[in-house]
Residue frames as qw, qx, qy, qz and C-alpha x, y, z in Angstrom:
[[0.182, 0.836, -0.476, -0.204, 46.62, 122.81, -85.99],
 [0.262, -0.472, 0.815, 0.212, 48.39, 119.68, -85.15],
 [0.667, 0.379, 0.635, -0.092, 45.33, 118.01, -87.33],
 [0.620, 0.779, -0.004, -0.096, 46.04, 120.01, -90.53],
 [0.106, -0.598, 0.785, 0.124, 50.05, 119.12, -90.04],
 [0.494, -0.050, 0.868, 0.025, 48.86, 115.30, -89.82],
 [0.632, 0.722, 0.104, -0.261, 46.10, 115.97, -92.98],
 [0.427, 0.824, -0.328, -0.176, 49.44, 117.13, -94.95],
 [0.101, -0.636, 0.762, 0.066, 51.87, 114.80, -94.08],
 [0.710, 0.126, 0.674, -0.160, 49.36, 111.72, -94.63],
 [0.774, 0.477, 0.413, -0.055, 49.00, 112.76, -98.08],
 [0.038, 0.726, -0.649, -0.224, 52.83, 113.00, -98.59],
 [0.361, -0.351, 0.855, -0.121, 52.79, 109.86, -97.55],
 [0.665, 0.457, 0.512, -0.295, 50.02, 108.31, -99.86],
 [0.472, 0.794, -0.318, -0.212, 51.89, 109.49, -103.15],
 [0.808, -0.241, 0.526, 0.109, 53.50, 105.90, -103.31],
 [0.742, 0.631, 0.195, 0.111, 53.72, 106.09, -106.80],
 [0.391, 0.828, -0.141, 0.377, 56.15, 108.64, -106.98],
 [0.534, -0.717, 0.447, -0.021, 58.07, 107.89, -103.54],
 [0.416, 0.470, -0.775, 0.075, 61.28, 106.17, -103.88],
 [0.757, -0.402, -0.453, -0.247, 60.92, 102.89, -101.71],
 [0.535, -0.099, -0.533, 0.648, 63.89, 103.79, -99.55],
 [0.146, -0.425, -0.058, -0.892, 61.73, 107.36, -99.09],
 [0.506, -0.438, -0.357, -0.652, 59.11, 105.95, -98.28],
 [0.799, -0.302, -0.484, 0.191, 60.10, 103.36, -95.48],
 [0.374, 0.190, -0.402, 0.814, 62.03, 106.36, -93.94],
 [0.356, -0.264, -0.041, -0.896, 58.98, 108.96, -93.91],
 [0.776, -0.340, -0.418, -0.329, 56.55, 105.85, -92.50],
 [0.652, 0.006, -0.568, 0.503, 59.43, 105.33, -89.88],
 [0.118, 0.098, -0.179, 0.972, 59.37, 109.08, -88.71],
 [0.527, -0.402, -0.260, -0.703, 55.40, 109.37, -89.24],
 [0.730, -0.219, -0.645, 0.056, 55.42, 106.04, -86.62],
 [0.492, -0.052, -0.443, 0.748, 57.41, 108.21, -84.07],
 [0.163, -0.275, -0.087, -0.943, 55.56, 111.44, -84.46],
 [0.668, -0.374, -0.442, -0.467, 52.12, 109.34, -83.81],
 [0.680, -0.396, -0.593, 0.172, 53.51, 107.76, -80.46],
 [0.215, 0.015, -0.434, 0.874, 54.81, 110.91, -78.80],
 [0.089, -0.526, -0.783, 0.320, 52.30, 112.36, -76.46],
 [0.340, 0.654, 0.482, 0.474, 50.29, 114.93, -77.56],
 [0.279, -0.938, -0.192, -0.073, 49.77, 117.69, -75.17],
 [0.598, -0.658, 0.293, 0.351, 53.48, 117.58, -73.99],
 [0.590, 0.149, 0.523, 0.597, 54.90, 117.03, -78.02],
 [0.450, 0.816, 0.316, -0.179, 52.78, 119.90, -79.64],
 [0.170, 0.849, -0.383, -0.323, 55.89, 121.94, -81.24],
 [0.322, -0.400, 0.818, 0.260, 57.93, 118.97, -81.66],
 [0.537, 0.255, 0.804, 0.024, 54.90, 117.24, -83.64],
 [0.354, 0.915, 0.088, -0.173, 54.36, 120.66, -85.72],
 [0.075, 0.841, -0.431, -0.318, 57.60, 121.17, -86.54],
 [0.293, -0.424, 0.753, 0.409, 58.57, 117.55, -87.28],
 [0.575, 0.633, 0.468, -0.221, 55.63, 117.24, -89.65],
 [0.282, 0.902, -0.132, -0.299, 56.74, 120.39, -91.26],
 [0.301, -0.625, 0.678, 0.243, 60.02, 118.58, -91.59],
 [0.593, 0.259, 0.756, 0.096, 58.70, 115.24, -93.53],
 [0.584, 0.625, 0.486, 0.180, 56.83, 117.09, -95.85],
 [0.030, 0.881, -0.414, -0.225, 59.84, 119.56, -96.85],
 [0.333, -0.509, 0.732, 0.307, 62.24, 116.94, -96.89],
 [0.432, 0.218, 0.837, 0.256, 60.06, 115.00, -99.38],
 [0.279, 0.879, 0.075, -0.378, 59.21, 117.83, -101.46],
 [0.209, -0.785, 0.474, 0.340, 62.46, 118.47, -101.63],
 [0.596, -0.030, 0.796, 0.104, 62.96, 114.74, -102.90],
 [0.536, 0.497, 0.679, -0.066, 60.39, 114.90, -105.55],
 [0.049, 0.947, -0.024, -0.317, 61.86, 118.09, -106.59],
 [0.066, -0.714, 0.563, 0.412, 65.07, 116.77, -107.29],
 [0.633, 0.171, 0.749, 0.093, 63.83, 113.45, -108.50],
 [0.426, 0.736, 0.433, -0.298, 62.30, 115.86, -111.00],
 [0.041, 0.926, -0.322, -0.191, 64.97, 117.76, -111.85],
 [0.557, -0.380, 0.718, 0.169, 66.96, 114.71, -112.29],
 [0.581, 0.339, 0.693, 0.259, 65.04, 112.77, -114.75],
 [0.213, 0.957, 0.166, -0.104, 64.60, 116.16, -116.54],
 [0.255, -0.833, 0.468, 0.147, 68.31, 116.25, -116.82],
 [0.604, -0.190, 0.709, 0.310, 68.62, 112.78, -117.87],
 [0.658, 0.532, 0.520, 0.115, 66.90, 113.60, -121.16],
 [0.090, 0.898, -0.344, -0.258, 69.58, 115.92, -121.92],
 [0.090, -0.513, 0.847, 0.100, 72.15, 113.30, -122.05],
 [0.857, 0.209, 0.410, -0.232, 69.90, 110.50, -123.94],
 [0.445, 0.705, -0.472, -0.287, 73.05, 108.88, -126.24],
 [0.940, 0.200, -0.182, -0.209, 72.34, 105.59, -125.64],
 [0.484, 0.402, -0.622, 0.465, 75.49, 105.26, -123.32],
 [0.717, -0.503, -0.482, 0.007, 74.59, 103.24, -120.25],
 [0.704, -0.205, -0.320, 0.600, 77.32, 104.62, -118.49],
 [0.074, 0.224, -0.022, 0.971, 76.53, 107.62, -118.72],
 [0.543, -0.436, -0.359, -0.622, 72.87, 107.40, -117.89],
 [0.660, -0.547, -0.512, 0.040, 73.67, 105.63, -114.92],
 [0.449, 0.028, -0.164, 0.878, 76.45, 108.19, -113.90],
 [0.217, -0.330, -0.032, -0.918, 73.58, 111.04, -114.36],
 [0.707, -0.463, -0.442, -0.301, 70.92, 108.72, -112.65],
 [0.741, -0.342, -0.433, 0.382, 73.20, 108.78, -109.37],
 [0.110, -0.969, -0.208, 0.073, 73.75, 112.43, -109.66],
 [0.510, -0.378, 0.312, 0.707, 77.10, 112.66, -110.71],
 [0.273, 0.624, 0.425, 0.597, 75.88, 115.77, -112.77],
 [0.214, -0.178, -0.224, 0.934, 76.83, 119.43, -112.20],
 [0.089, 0.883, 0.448, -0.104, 73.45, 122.22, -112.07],
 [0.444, -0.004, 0.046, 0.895, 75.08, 125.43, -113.52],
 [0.005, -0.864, -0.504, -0.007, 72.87, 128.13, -114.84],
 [0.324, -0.508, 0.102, 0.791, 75.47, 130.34, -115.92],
 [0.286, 0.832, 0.310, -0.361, 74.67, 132.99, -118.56],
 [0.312, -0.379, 0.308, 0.815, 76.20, 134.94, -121.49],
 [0.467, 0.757, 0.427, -0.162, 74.84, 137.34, -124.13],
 [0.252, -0.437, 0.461, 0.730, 76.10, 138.54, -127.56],
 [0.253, 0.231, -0.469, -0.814, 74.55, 139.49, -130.77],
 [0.673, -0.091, 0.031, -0.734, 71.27, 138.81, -129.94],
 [0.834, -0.266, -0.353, -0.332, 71.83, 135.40, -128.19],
 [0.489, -0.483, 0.483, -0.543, 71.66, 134.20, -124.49],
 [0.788, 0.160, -0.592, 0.056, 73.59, 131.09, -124.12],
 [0.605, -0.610, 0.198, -0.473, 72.97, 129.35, -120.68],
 [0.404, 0.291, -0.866, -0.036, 74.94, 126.44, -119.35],
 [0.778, -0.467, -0.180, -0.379, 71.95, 124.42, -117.67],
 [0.772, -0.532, 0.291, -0.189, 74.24, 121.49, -116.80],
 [0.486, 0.737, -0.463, -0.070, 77.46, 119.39, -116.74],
 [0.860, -0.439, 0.259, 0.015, 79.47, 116.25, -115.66],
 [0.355, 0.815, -0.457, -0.007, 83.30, 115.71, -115.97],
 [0.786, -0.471, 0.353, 0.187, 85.78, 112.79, -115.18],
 [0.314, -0.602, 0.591, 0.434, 88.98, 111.50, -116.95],
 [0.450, 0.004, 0.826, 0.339, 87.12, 109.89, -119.74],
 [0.186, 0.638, 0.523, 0.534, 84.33, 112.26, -120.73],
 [0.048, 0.212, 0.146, -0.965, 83.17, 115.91, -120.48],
 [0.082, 0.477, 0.783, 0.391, 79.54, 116.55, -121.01],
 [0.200, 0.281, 0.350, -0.871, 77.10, 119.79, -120.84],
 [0.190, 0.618, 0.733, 0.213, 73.92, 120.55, -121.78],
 [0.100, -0.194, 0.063, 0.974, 73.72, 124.39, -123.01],
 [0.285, 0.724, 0.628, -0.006, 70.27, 126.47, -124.03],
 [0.191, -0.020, 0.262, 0.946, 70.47, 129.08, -126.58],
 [0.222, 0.739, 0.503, -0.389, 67.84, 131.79, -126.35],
 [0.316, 0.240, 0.419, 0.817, 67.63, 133.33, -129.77],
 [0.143, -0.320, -0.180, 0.919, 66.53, 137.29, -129.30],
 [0.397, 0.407, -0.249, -0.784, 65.17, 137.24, -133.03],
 [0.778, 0.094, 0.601, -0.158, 63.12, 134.42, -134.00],
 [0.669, 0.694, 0.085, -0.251, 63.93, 134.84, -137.44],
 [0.021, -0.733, 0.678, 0.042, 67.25, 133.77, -136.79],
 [0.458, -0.112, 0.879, 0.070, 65.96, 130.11, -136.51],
 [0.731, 0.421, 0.171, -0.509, 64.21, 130.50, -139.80],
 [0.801, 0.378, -0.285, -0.365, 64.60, 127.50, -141.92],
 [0.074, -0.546, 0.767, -0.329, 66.92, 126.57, -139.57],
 [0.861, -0.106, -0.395, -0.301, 66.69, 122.41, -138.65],
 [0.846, -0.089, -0.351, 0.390, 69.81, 122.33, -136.83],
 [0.011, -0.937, 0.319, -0.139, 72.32, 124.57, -134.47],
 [0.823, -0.195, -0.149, 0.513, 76.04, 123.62, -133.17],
 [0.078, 0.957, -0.205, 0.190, 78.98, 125.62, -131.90],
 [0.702, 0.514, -0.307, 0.386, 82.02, 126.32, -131.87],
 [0.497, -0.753, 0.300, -0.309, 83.71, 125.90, -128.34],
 [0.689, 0.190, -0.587, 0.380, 86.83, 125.37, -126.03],
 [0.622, -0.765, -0.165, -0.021, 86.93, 124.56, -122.91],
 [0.443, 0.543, -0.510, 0.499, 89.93, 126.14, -121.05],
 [0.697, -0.469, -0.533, 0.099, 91.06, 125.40, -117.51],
 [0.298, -0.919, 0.194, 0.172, 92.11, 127.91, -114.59],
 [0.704, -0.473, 0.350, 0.397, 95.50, 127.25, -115.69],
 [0.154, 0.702, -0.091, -0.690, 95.21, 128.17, -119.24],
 [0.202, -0.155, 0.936, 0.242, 95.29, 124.97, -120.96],
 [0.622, 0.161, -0.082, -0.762, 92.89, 124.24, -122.98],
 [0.525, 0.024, 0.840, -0.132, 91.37, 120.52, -122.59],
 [0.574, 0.554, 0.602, -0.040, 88.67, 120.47, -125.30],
 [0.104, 0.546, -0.205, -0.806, 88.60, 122.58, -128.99],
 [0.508, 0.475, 0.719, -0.019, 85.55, 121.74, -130.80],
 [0.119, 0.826, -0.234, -0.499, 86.32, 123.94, -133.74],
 [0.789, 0.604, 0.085, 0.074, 86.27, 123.30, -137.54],
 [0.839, 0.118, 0.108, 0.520, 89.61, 122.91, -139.50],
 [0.457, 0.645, 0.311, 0.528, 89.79, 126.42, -140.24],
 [0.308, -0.872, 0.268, -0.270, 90.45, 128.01, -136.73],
 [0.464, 0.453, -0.679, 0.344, 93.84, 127.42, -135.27],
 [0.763, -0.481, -0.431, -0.035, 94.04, 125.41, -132.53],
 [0.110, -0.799, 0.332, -0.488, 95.61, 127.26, -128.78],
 [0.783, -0.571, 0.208, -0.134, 96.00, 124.20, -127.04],
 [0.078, 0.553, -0.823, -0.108, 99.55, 122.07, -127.02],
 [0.189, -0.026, 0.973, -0.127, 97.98, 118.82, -125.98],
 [0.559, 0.032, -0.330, -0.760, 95.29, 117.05, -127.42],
 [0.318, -0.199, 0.760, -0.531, 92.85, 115.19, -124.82],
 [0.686, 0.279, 0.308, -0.597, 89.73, 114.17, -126.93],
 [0.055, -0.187, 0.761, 0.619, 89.36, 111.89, -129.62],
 [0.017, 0.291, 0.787, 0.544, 86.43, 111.65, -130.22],
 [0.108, 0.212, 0.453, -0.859, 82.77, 113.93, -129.91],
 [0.015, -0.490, -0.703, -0.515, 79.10, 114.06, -130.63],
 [0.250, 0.141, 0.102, -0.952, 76.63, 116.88, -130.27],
 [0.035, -0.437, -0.856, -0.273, 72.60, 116.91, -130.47],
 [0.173, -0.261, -0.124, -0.942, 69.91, 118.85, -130.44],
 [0.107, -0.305, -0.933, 0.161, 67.78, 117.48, -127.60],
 [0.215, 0.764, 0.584, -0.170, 64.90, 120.19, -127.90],
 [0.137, 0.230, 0.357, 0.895, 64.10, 122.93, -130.92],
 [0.138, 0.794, 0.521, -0.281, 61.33, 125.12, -129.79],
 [0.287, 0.397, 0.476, 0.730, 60.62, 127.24, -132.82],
 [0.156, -0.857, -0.353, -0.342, 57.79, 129.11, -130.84],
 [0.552, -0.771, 0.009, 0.316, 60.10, 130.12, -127.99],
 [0.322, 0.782, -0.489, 0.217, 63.50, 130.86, -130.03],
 [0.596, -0.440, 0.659, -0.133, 64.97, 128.22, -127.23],
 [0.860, 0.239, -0.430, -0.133, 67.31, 125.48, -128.86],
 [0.761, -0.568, 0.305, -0.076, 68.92, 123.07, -126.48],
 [0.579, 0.598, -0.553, 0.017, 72.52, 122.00, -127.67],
 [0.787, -0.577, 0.218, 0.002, 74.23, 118.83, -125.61],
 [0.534, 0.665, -0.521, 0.035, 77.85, 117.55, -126.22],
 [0.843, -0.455, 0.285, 0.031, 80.01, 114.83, -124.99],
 [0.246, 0.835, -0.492, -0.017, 83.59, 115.25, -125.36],
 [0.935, -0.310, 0.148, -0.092, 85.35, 111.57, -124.88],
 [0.125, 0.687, -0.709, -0.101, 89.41, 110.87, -124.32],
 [0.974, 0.022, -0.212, -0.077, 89.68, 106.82, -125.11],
 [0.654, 0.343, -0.517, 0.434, 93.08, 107.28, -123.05],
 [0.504, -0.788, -0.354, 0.007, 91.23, 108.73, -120.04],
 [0.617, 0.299, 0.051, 0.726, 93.33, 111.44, -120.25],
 [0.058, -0.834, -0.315, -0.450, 91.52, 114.45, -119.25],
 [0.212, 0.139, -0.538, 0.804, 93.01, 116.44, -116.29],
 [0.137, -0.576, -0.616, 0.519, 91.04, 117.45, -113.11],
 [0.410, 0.409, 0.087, 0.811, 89.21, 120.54, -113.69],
 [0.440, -0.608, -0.471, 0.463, 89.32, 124.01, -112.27],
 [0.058, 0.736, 0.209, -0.642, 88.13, 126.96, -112.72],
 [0.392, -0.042, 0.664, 0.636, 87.28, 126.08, -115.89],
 [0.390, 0.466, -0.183, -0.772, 85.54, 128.17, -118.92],
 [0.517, 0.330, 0.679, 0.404, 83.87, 126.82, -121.70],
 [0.083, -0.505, 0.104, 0.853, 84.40, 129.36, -124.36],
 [0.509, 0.691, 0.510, -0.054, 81.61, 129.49, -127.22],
 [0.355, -0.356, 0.350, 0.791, 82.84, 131.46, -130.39],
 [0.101, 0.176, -0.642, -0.739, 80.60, 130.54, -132.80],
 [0.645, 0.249, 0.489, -0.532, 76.70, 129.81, -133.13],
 [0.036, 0.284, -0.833, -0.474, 76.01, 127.45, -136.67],
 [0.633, 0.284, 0.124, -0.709, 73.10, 127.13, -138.55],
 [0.157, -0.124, 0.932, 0.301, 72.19, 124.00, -140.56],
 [0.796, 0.127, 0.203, -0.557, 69.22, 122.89, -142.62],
 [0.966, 0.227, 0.077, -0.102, 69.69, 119.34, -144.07],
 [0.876, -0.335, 0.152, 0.313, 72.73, 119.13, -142.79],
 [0.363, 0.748, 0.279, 0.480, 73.70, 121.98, -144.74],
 [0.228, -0.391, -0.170, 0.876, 75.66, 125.20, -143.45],
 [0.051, 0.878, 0.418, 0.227, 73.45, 128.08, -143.63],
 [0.153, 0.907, -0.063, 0.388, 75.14, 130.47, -141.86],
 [0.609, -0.278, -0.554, 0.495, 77.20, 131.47, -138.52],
 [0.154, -0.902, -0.074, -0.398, 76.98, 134.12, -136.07],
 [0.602, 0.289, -0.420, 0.614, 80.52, 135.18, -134.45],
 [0.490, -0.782, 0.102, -0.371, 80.51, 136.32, -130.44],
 [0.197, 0.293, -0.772, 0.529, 82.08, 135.58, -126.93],
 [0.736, -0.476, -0.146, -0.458, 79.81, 133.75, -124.74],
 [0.278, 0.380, -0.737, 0.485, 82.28, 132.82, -121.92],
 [0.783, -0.378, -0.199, -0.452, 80.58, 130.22, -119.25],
 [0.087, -0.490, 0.813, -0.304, 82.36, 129.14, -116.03],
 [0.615, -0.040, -0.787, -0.034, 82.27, 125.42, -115.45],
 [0.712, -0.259, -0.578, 0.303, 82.59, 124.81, -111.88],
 [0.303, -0.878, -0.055, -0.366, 82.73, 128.44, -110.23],
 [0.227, -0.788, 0.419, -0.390, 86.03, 128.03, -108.62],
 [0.877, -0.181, 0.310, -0.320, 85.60, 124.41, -107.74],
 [0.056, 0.690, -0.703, -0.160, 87.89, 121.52, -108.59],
 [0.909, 0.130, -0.099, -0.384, 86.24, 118.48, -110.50],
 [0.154, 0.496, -0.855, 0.004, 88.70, 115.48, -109.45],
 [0.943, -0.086, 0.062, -0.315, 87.04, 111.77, -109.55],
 [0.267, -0.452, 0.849, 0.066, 89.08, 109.31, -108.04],
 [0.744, 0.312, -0.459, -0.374, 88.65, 106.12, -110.37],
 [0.804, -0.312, 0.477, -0.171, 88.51, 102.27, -109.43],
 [0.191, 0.771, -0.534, -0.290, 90.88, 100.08, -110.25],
 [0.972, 0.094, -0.142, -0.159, 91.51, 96.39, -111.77],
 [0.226, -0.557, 0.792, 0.105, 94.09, 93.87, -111.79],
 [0.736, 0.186, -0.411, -0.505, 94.28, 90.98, -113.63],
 [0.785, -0.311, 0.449, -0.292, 93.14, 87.28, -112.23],
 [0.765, -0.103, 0.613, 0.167, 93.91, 85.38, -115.38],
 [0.467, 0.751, -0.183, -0.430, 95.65, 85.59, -118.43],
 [0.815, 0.109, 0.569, -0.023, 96.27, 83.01, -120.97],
 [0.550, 0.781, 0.296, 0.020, 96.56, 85.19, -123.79],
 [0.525, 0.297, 0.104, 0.791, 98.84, 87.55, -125.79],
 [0.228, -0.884, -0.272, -0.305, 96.63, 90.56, -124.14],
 [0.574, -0.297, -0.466, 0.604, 98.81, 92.72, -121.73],
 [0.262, -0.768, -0.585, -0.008, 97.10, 94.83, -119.66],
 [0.451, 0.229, -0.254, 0.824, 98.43, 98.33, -119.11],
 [0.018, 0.121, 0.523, -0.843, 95.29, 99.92, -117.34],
 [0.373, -0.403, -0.802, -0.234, 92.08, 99.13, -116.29],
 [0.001, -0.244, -0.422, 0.873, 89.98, 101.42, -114.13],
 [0.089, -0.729, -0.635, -0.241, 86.15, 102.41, -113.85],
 [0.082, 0.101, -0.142, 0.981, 85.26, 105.87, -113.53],
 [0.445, 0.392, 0.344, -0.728, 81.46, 107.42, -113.12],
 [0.593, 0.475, -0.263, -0.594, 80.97, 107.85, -116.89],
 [0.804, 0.441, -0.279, -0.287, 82.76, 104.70, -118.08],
 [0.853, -0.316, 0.311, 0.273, 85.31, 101.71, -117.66],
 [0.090, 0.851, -0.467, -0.225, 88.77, 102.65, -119.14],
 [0.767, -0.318, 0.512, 0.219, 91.31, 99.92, -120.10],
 [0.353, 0.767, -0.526, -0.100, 94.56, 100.27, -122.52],
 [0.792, -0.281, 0.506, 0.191, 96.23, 96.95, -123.08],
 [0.255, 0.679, -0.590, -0.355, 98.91, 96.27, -125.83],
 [0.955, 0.140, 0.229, -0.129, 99.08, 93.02, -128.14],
 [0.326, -0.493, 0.629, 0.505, 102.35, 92.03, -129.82],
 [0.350, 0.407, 0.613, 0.580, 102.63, 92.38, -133.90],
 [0.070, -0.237, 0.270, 0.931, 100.66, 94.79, -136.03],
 [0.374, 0.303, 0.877, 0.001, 97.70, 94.96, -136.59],
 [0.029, -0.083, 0.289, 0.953, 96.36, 96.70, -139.83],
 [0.310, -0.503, -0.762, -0.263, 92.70, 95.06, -139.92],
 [0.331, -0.369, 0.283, -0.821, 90.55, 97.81, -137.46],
 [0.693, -0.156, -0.468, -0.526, 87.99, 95.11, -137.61],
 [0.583, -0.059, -0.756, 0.292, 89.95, 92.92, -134.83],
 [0.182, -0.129, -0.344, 0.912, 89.14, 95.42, -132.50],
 [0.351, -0.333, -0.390, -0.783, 85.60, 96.25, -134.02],
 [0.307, -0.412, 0.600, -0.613, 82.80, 95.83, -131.84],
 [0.915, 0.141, -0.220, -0.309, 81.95, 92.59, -133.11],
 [0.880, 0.186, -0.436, 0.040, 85.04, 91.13, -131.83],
 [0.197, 0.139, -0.538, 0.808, 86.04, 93.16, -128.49],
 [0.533, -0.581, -0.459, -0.409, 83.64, 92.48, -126.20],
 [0.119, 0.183, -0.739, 0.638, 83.73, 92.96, -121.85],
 [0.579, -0.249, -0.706, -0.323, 81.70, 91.03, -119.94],
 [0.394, -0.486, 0.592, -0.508, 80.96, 91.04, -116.03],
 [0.195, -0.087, 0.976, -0.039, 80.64, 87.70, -113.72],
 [0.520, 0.409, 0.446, -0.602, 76.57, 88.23, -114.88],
 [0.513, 0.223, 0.679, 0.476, 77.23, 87.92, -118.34],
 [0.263, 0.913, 0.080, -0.303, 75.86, 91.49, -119.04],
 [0.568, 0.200, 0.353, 0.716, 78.20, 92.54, -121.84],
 [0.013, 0.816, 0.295, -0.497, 79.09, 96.16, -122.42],
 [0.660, 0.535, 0.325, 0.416, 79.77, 98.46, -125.08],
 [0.249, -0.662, 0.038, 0.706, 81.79, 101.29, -126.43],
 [0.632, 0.752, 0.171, -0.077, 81.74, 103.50, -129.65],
 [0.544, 0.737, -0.359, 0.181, 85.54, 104.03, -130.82],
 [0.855, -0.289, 0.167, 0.398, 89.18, 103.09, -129.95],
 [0.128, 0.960, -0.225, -0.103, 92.33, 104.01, -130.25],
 [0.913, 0.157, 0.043, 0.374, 95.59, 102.32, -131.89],
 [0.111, 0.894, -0.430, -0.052, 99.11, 103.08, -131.31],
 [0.898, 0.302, -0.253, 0.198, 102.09, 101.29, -132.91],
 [0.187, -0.782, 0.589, -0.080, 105.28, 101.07, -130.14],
 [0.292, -0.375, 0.838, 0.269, 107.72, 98.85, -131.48],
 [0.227, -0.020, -0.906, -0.356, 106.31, 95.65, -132.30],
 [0.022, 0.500, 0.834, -0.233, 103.15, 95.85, -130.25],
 [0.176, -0.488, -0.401, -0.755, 100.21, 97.37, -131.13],
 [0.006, -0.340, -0.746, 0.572, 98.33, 99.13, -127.86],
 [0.152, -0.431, -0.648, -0.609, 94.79, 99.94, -127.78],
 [0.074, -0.046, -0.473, 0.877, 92.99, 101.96, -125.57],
 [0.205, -0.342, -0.772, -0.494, 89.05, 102.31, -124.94],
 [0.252, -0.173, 0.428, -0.850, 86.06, 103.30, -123.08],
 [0.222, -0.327, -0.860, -0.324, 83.39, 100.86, -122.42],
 [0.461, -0.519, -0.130, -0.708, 79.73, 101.43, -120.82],
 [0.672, -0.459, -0.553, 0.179, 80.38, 100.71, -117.39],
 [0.023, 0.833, -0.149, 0.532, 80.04, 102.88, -114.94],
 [0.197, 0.286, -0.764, 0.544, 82.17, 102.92, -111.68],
 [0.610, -0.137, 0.404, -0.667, 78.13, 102.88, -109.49],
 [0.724, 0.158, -0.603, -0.294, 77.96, 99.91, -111.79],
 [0.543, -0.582, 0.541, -0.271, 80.05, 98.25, -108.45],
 [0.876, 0.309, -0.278, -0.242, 81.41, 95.65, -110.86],
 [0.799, -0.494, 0.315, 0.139, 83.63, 92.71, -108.74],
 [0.569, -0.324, 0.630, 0.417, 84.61, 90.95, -112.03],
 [0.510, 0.750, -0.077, -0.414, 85.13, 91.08, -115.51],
 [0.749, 0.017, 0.519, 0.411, 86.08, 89.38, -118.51],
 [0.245, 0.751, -0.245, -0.562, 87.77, 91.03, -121.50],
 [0.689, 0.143, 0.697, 0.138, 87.53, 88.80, -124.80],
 [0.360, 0.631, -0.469, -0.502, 89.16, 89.57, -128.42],
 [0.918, 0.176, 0.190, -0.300, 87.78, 87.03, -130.51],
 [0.790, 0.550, -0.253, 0.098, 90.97, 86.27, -132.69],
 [0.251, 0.654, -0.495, 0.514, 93.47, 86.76, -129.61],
 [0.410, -0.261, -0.763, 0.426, 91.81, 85.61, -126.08],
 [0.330, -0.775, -0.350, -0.410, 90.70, 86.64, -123.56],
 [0.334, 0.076, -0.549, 0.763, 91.76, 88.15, -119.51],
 [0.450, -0.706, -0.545, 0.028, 89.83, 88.04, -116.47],
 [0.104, 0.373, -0.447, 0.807, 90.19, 91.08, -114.41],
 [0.488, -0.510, -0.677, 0.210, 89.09, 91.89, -110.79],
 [0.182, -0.902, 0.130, -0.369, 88.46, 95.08, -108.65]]
């Protein structure tokens, strides 16, 4: 017996390829112990911690799977995000809902004060529902246990139920169309450039509307309630890391600067007006760490108080990033070192 434990646990242990290297040095650590304990006097202890290795590294390979299977949900080319999902700061859901003949699942989801993302599968009942069909989206708000509504993806033409508006800006893809299954995969990423978002809890995301497209074309829609709890009771609060600044030279003044999972935040205000977007494009707002990596973001926000113009943003850095220092640099204005 205690030979067909060692058999199985050698040829965990041989799958190097696919072991992480901190895995592996753990499982060779444990396998080292197992081998020196006598035999006759160890037998249960040498069966059972066998059994134990090659579980826990199942397990591993399992989620390793599941992970990277996850990250190609969220493939939008936003570092910060990819590394946010690559550390697991991503929710498993696998809630359900059905209505007029489709079975919208929420696979998975990850939330902080600067974005909201999910990844949702729509099982379509009647294949003939995705005929000619190239594209899907939907209409959906996300409300929180309190009754607020955070998100409301939703075309001019429905009235909006929230008071506050958290998001400015959102994109959506189709990250798999299976035509032979009826199974389209729909992801979204909902992003406040004021890192606004509240904590949530016991939140809903509240589908309304399925939407057909071919060449970018409405084709049709198909009204329901597919009602999908976020978090199951749970309360999504990420504490966020904060800057200060080391040196400033410039007109730049910093009003907040913080790194979150998904992204680096940071609202600073310039004095005057500026009516050119372009100063601010991403040709000419750049943030840099002490490496010289340089990071990006896709939109901004401008507000005019008084005489200063403040701007607010999300760049790709994520808080696992574990960035010391940083430079922020507006080509026509300066620049301003910050620091954790």
């Amino acid at each position: 017996m205690e030979d067909n434990f060692e058999k199985q646990l050698v040829k965990v242990l041989n799958r190097e390829k696919e072991m992480p290297s901190i895995v592996r040095m753990s499982l060779d650590s444990t396998y080292d112990r197992i081998r020196a304990m006598p035999k006759k006097k160890n037998r249960s202890v040498l069966k059972i911690a066998a059994a134990c290795c090659i579980v826990i590294a199942g397990a591993l390979f399992s989620n390793e799977s599941v992970r990277a299977g996850i990250k190609t949900f969220f493939d939008f080319n936003d570092k910060g995000i990819e590394k946010a999902v690559d550390k697991g700061f991503i929710n498993e859901n696998g809630n359900s809902a059905y209505d007029n003949g489709i079975t919208v699942t929420l696979d998975s989801y990850f939330a902080d004060s600067n974005k909201i993302g999910f990844s949702i599968k729509l099982k379509f009942e009647d294949s003939k529902m995705l005929n000619g069909v190239d594209k899907v989206s939907l209409d959906y708000r996300i409300k929180n246990g309190d009754g607020e509504y955070v998100v409301e993806s939703i075309p001019d033409t429905k009235h909006l139920k929230g008071k506050n508006q958290y998001i400015s800006s959102a994109i959506e893809k189709n990250s798999e169309f299976d035509l032979k299954n009826s199974e389209v995969q729909y992801d979204g990423i909902n992003e406040s450039n004021d890192g606004y978002i509240p904590n949530l809890e016991n939140a809903v995301i509240e589908v309304e509307t399925v939407k057909f497209f071919k060449d970018n074309k409405a084709l049709k829609g198909i009204d329901g309630t597919w009602n999908l709890e976020l978090n199951e009771g749970k309360t999504i609060s990420v504490n966020s890391v904060e800057y200060k600044v080391k040196n400033n030279a410039s007109n730049i003044e910093i009003l907040s600067a913080k790194s979150s999972p998904t992204s680096f935040n940071i609202t600073f205000g310039v004095d005057g007006k500026y009516e050119d977007e372009n100063t601010f494009g991403e040709e000419n707002m750049k943030l840099i760490d002490e490496s010289g990596k340089e990071y990006k973001f896709n939109g901004y926000s401008m507000d005019l108080r008084g005489n200063k113009t403040i701007i607010s943003t999300n760049f790709s850095l994520s808080s696992y990033d574990n960035v010391g220092k940083l430079k922020l640099i507006i080509s026509s204005i300066g620049e301003v070192e910050l620091e954790k």
